[in-house]
N, C-alpha and C positions, 0 to 999 in steps of 0.2 A: 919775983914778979916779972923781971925782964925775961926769965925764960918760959913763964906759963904765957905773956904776952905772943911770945916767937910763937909757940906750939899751935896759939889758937890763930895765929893769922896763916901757919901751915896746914891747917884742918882746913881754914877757911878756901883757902887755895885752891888745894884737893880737891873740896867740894863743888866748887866751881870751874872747875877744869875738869870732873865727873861729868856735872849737867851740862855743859859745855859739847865736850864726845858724846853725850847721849842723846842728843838733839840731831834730830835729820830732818831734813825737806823733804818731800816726794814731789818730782811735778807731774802738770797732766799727762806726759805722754807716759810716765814710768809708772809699774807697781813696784813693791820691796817687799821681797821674802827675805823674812827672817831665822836665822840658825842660832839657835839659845844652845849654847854647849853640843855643839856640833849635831843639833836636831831641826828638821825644817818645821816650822809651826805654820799649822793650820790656816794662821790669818795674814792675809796680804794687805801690806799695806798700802791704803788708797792713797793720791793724792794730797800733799798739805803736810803740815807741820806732823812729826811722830818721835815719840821718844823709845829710846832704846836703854837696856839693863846694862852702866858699864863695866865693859871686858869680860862680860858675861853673853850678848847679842853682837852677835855682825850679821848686817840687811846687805841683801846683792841685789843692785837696779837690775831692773827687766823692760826692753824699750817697748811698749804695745801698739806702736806707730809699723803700715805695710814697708815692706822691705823690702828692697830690690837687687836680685843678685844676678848679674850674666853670669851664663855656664860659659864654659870655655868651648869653640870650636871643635868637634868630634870628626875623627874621621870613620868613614865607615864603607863599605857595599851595600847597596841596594838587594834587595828580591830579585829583581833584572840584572844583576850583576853591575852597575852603575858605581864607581867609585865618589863621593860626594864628599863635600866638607858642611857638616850643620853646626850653629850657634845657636842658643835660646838667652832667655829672660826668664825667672821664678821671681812672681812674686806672692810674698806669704806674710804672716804675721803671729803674733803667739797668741793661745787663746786659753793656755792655763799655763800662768810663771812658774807655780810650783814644779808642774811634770816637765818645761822647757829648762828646769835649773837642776832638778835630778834627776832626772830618767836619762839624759844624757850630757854629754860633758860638756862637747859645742855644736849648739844646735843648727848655728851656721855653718860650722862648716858640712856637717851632715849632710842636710839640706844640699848643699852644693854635692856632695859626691852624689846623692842619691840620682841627683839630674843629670848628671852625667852619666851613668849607666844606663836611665831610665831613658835619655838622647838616645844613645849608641844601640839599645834595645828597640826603639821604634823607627832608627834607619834598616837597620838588619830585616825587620818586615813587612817592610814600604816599597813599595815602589815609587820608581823617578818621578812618575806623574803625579803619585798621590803628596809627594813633599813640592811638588811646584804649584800644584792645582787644589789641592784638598788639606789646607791645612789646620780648617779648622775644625775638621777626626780627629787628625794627629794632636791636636794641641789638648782637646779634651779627653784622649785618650794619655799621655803624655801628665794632664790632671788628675787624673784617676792613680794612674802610679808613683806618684809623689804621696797623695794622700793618705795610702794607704799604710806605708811605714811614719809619717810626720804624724799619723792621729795621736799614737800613744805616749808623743812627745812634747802633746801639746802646740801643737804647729797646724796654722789650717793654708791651708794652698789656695790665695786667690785666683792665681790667673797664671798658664803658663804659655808661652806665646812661641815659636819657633823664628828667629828675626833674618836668616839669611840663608841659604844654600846655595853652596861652591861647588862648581861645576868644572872639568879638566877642559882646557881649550881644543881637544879635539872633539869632544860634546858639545861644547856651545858650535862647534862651526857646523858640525852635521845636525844639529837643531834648527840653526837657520837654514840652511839647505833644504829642509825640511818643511820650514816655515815657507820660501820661497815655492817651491815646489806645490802646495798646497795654494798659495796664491794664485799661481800660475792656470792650474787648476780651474779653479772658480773663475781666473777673468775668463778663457775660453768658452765655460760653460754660460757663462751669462754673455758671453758673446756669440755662442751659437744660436743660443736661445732667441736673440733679436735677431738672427738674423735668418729664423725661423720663424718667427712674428712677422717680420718686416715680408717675407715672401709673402705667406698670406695674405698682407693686406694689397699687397701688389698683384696678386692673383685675381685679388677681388676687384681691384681697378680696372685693369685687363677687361673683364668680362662684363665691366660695365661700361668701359670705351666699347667695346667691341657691340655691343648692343645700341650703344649712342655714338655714330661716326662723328657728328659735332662734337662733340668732345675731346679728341683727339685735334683735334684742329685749334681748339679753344685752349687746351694744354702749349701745346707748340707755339701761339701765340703768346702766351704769358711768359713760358721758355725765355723767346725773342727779347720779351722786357725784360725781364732778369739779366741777362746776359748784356746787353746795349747798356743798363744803369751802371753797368761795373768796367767793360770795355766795348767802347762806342767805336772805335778805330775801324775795326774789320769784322762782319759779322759775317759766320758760314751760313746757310741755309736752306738745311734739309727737306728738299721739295717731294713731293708723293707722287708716286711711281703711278698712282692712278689718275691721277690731273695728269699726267700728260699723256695716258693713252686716250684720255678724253678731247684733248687739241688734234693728238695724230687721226683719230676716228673723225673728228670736225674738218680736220685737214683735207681728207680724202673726197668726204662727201661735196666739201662746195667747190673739187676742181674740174674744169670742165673737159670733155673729151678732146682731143688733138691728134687729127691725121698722118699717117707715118710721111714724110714726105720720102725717106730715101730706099720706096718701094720702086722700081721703071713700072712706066704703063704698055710699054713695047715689049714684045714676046722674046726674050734672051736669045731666041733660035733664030730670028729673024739676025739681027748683026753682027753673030757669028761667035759671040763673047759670054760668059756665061755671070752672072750675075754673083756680086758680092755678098761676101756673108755677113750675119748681124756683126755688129759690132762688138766688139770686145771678146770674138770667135776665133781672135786668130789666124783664119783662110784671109788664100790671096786671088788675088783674078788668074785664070790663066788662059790664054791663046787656046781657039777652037782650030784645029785638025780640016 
């Protein structure tokens, strides 16, 4: 008796340390493909409580949550001959466990080499500009070739993004140079530009003082305030050359005639002397013979 008692509480054991190993969880982010005798079966397990045959089934989790893998820094040349350092981001996710657990060994790291070649493939026929300016060709282009070897491994390619380009420090200084140059540029031109507008309207002034002489007078005066609200001390002021040939012309007309006094009335021949010359002529008197 004592030993058919051992026996069955060694069954009982077994049997509970059986159900025990053949019991598995799945949670939401995972499926479980199952290998009955080293064969993948058809059915994937969902979610939740699943029972497995034991030592007959081993289930390999499969994570179905996106995934996010930096590629590593690629060095390359450009199409321009541009030496560059690029970095990306892949991110992807599985979208059948079965073909991401046999069709290939490790999907991640796959995935990771693939983007790496597929980096170093789309600096080689890029140019500078398109990897600083246009990235989002490259990045969909860059999708496109991921996708196409990850399909039959069950891998779908969300989104692959290019996150940085390294530039050598004699590029980045002749870029600014570049940039500066271009600035320089445009202020001249939007400074010629004004001050080829600005003629114009001053053109137009011109020739409307010039048809209204009040105007000009009326400008000069305002001038005068401007200048006195800011410095009252000493004001210059610019008088017109035509007010005053208007005083010199008034001058002349109201003076009256005046007799030469230093004409003689007596005939030079008569006293023997002969008469002085105008003034500021020079000549002297001299003794008649």
């Amino acid at each position: 008796m004592d030993v058919l008692l051992i026996v069955l509480l060694v069954l009982v054991a077994l049997v509970v340390v059986g159900v025990a190993s053949s019991f598995r969880v799945v949670t939401q982010i995972e499926r479980g493909v199952v290998f009955r005798l080293g064969r993948a079966q058809r059915e994937v397990r969902r979610p939740g409580p699943t029972m497995l045959i034991p030592f007959v089934d081993r289930m390999r989790r499969v994570n179905m949550q996106v995934a996010t893998m930096p590629v590593p820094a690629q060095d390359g040349i450009t199409r321009d001959n541009v030496t560059v350092r690029v970095d990306a981001v892949v991110y992807f996710r599985v979208n059948d466990p079965i073909s991401a657990v046999v069709q290939v060994q490790d999907y991640q790291y796959a995935i990771s080499q693939v983007a790496q070649t597929s980096l170093r493939s789309v600096i080689g026929k890029s140019d500078l500009d398109d990897l600083l300016s246009n990235r989002e060709r490259l990045n969909q282009g860059l999708e496109v070739m991921l996708d196409s070897p990850a399909a039959p491994w069950g891998i779908e390619i969300d989104r692959v993004e290019i996150k940085d380009v390294a530039l050598p420090e004699t590029m980045k200084r002749s870029m600014s140079r570049q940039a500066e140059a271009e600035r320089e540029r445009r202020s001249r031109v939007i400074t010629a530009d004004g001050e080829f507008q600005a003629s114009k309207k001053l053109s137009e002034a011109a020739a409307a003082m010039t048809a209204t002489p009040g105007a000009l007078q009326l400008r000069l005066m305002q001038t005068m305030v401007e200048v006195a609200a800011e410095r009252n001390s000493t004001l210059v002021l610019p008088f017109p050359v035509e007010l005053l040939r208007y005083f010199e012309a008034a001058a002349h007309a109201a003076a009256p005639a005046v007799p030469r006094a230093d004409i003689p009335d007596s005939d030079p021949a008569v006293d023997g002397t002969l008469p002085s010359s105008a003034p500021g002529t020079g000549a002297t008197r001299v003794p008649h013979d």
